[in-house]
N, C-alpha and C positions, 0 to 999 in steps of 0.2 A: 501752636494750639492743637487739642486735641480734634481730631478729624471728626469725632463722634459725636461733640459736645453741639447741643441744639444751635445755637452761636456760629460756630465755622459753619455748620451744612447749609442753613440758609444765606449766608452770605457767600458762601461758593454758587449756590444754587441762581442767586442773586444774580450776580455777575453773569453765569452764564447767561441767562436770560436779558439783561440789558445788553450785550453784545449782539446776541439775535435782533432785539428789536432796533437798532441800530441796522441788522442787517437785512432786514424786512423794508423798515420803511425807507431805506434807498432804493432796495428793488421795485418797492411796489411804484414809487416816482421814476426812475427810471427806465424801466420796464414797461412799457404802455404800449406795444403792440406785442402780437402772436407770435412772431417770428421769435424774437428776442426773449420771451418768454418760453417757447418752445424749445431753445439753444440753450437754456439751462437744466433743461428734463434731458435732452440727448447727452452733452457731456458725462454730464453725473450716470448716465446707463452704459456708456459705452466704458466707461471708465471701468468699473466693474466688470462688464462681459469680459475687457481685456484681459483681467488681473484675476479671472476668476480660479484658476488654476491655484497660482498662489495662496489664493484666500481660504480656498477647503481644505487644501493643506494644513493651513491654521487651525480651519475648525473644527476636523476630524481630532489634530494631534492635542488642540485646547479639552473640548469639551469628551472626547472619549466616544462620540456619539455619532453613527452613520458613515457612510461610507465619503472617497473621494467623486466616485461618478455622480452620486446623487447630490453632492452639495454645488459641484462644477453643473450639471444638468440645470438642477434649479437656478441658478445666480443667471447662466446664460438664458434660459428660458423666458425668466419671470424677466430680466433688462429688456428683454427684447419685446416682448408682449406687450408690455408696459411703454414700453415708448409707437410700437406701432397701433397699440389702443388708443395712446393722448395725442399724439402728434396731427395739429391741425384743426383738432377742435376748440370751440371758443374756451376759453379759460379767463378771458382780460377785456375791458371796457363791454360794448353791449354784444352781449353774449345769444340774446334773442330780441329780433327787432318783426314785433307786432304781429306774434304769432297767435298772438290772443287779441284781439280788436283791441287796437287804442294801448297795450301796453308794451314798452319795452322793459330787458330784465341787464341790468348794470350786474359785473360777477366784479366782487372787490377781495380779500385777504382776509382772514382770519386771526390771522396775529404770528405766536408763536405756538408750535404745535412740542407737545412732551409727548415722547413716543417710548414704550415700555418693548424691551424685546427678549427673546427665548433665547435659551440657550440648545432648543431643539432646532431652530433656523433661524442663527445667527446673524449672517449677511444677510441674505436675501430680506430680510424683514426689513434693515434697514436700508435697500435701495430700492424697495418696494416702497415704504412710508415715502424715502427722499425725495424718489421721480414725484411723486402726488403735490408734496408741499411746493415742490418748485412748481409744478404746475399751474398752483393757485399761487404764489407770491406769497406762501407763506414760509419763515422759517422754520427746523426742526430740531430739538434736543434729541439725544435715545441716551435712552436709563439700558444698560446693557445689565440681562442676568451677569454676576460673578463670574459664575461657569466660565463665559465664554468674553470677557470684558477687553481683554488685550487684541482679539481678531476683530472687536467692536471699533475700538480705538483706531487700528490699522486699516478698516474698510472707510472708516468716516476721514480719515486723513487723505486715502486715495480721492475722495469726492471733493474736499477741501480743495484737493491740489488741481482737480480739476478745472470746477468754476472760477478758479485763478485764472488758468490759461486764457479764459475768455472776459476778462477781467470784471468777474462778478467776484462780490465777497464772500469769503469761506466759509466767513459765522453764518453764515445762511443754515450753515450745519454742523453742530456741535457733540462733544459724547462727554459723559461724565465718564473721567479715565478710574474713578476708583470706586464704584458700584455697593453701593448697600441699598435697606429699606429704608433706612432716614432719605437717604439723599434721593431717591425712587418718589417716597411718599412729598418731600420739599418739592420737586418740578412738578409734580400732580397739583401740588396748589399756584403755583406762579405760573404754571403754563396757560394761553386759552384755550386749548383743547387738546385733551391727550386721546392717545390710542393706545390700547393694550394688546398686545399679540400676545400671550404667553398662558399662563394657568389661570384656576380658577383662585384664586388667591388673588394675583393682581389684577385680574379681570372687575372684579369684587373693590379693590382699591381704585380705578378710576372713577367707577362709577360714585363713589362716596368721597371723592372729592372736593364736590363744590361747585366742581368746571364739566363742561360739556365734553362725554366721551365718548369712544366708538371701541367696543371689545368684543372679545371673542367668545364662540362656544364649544364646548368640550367633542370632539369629535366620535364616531362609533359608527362607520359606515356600513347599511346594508347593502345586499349586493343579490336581487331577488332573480332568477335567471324562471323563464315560464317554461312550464314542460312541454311547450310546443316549440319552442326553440330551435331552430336548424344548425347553429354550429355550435358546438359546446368546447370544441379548441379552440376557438376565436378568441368566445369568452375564458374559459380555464387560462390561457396563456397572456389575455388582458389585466385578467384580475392579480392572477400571478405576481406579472411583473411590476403594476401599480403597489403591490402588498409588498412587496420585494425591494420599492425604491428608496433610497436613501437609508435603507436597513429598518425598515417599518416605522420611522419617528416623526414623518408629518400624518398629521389629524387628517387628511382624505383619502386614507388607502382603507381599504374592504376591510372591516374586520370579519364578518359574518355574511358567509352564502347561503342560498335557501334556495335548493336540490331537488326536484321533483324524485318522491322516493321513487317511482318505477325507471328513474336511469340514475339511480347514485353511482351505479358501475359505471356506466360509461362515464359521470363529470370525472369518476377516480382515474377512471384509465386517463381523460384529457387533461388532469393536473397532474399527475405524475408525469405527460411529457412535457408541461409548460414548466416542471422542478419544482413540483411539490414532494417532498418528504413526508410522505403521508404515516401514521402516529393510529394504530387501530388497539393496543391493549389500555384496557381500561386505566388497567392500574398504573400504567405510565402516564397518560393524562390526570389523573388522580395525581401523582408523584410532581408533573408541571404544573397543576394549580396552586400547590400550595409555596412551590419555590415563587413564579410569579407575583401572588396575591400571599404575603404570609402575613397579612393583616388586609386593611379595607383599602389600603392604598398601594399601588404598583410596585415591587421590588425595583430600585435602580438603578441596579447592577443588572439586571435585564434590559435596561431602554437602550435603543441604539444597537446593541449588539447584532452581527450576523449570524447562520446558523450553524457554521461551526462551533462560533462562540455559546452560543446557546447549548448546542450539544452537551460543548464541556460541561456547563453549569448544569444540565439535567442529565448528564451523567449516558449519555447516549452517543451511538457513534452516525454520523452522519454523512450521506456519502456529498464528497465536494464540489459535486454539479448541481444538489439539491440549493432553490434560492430561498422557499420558506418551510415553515413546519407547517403540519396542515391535520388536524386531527377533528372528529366529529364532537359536536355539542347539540343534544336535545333538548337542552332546558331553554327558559329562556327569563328578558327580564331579568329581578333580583333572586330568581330559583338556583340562579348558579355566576360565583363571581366573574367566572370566565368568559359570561357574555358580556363585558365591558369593555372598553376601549382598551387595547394594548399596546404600548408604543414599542414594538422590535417586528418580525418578520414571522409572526404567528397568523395563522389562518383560522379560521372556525369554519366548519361549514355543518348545517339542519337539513333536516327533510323535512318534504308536507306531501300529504294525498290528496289536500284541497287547495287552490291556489289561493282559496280566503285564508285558511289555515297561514301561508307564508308571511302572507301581507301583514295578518294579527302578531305574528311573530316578532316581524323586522318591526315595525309598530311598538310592540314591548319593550321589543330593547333599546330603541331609541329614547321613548321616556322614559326607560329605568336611567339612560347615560345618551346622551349626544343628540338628544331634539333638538333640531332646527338647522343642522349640520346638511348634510349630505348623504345621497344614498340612491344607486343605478336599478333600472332591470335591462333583462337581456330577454327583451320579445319584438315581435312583428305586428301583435295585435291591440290594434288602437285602443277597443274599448277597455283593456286588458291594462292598456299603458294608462289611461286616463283614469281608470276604478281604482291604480296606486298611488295616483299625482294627487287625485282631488281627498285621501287620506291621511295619506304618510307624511308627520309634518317636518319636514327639511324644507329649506331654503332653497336647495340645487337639487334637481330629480333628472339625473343623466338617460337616456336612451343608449343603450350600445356603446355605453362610454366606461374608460374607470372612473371610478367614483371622486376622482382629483378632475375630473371634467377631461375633454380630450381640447387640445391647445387648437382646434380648430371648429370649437363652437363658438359662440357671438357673447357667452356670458362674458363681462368684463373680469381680466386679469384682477389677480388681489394678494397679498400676504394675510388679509385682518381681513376673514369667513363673517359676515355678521347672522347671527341665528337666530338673531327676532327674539319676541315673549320667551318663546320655547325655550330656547336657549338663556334669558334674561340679558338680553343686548337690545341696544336700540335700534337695530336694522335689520332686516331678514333677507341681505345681499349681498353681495361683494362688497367691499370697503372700495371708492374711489376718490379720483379727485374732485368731482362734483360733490361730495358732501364735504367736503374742507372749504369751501367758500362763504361767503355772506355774498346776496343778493339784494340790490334794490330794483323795485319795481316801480317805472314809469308812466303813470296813465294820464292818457290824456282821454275830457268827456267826447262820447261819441257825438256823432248827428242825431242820431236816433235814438228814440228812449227805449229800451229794454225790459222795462216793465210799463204794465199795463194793467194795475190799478185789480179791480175785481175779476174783469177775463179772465187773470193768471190764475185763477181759484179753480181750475178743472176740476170736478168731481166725479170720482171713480167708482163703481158700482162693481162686486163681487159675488158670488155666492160661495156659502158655506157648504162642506157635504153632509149639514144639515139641511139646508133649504133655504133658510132667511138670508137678507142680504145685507153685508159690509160693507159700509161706505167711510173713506179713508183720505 
């Protein structure tokens, strides 16, 4: 039968899915303490740390896209994080006992989870999703972009063959081996809850589902550094190498820095030692905008590349210690394509005279492309720090951080950024395993009653900077 015909895709789609819930509600019966629970989150991460060599090898030579240190970096990274973030904490039976007077909170499974994943991070997506599902005792499908569907296949077999060893079932985690939109769009409706990691296209498809989902938001990180700043290599060589990693194809690396004009000399001299290739005639940034963006959407023969490859493509020679390209942009917002997200090893960086001036800037271009994402500054002074947090609307607002966060702050690990309204995702945090669950809550009546009738009616008296008074 034909693979395409509406007919086969739902009953492949079918199947997988009955095999999951099969391998769900063993685990979730079986499975009834932490431990045991928790030994399914470690295999399945160690298994991949092991093997992660081999697997970027795949992803590099599959999808064309990013380097081998940055895909082996990330897999061992994110395994690791990911299990020293779950490990220990409740996930099974009572999760909170009467932390609120009189109630406990029971954490039960969610079912089976559809997981959508990029062909910009391959692996990592899916044993980022994985560790979480096992966490909660649910299982997980992944819809693998094309691009990248045979290292999808190969990552999810290594997991398979993991939870075997410890003799849990493998359908716990499944991959559709032969990747299209039919068969994408079919487990978005048979799944109970999917997650999208990938574009705004399929980000857009979970959500119009039916089923409860968690997606992502388009990335565009600012990077506001205050012109009181004491080290500018710290930062220049932080920013650098975060823009630099994995050949600029994850959504958290710096696109745009904002330069107090009275030291754009010195930020240039501390990016050219952190290996910037810095890019000053006009008309060659003129000449990269338009290979880049030669329509409203990104060339894709630029993503992923590094900068020698780049070089070739813009027709420039570039020396082989340079890690990005890094050229000035004043414009901001939709005044110029080029303050958008880029996914390769491009840098932007602006100047300002006024430290509002920066703030209104990285501001703009966030709502023009990547509200609710992420975006650092590099200062010392609090009121300074807090005048950008309580504005600039991201989700993550780093201190002295790259804008991928630094692996030793307390935000919780995640592959699936959620960007809130801003972004139009349902979350403005980390994806973890706590929103993959269902909770019940068990109350039992107190001793004492909690309400009291008319007292509880406090009346509050104000005045206006007219003079009369509000009462509320």
């Amino acid at each position: 039968m034909n693979q395409q015909t509406p007919e086969y895709v739902e009953a492949y789609i079918a199947k997988l899915v009955e095999k999951a819930r099969v391998a769900q509600k063993y685990v979730e019966a079986k499975y009834t303490d932490q431990k045991s629970v928790d030994e399914l989150v470690r295999v399945a991460g160690k298994a991949i740390y092991d093997n992660a060599v081999a697997l970027g090898q795949e992803a590099v030579a599959e999808t064309g896209m990013g380097d081998l240190m940055g895909k082996v970096g990330k897999m061992k990274i994110l395994s690791l994080r990911h299990w020293n973030f779950m490990k220990g904490r409740p996930s099974v039976g009572v999760i909170d006992d009467f932390s609120e007077p009189g109630v406990r909170v029971i954490a039960k499974p969610i079912g089976v989870l559809g997981s959508v994943t990029p062909s910009t991070n391959p692996v990592a997506t899916i044993i980022g999703n994985a560790m979480m599902a096992f966490k909660t005792r649910n299982a997980i499908i992944i819809a693998p972009h094309p691009a990248s569907a045979k290292g999808a296949v190969h990552t999810t077999q290594i997991i398979r063959d993991a939870l075997e060893t410890i003799g849990a079932p493998a359908d716990l985690i499944q991959c559709i081996g032969e990747p299209s939109i039919a068969m994408t769009n079919e487990l978005l409706k048979q799944a109970d809850v999917n997650i999208a990691t990938g574009g705004a296209g399929m980000v857009k498809a979970v959500y119009s589902s039916g089923k409860p989902a968690y997606g992502v938001g388009q990335g565009n990180c600012q990077a506001i550094v205050d012109e009181d700043y004491d080290n500018f290599e710290r930062a220049a060589a932080t920013i650098v190498a975060n823009r630099a990693f994995d050949q600029g194809v994850p959504c958290t690396g710096e696109q745009t820095m904002h330069v107090p004009a009275g030291r754009e000399e010195e930020m240039k001299a501390a990016l050219r030692k952190a290996g910037a290739f810095i890019i000053e005639d006009q008309s060659v940034i003129d000449h990269i905008r338009e290979i880049v963006f030669p329509g409203p959407m990104i060339n894709r023969a630029v993503v992923g590349k590094n900068v020698q490859q780049l070089g070739e493509i813009f027709g420039l020679k570039v020396p082989a210690e340079a890690k990005v390209i890094c050229f000035k942009v004043q414009a901001k917002g939709a005044e110029d394509i080029l303050c958008k997200e880029i996914l390769c090893p491009i840098l932007r960086y602006t100047t300002y005279e006024k430290f509002e001036d920066a703030v209104d800037t990285a501001i703009t271009n966030l709502e023009n492309e990547g509200a609710g994402h992420s975006s650092s500054i590099w200062s010392k002074n609090e009121d300074r720090i807090l005048y950008v947090a309580n504005l600039i609307p991201v989700g993550r607002f780093h201190i002295e951080q790259p804008t991928m966060g630094s692996a030793n702050n307390a935000i919780a690990p995640t592959v699936t950024i959620g960007c809130g309204s801003w972004g139009n995702n349902s979350i403005s945090e980390n994806l973890q395993y706590y929103h993959l669950m269902n909770v019940t809550r068990v109350s039992t009546e107190l001793p004492t009653p909690i309400i009291h009738a008319e007292e509880d009616w406090d009346v509050y008296e104000m005045r206006s900077e007219w003079g009369q008074k509000v009462r509320y």
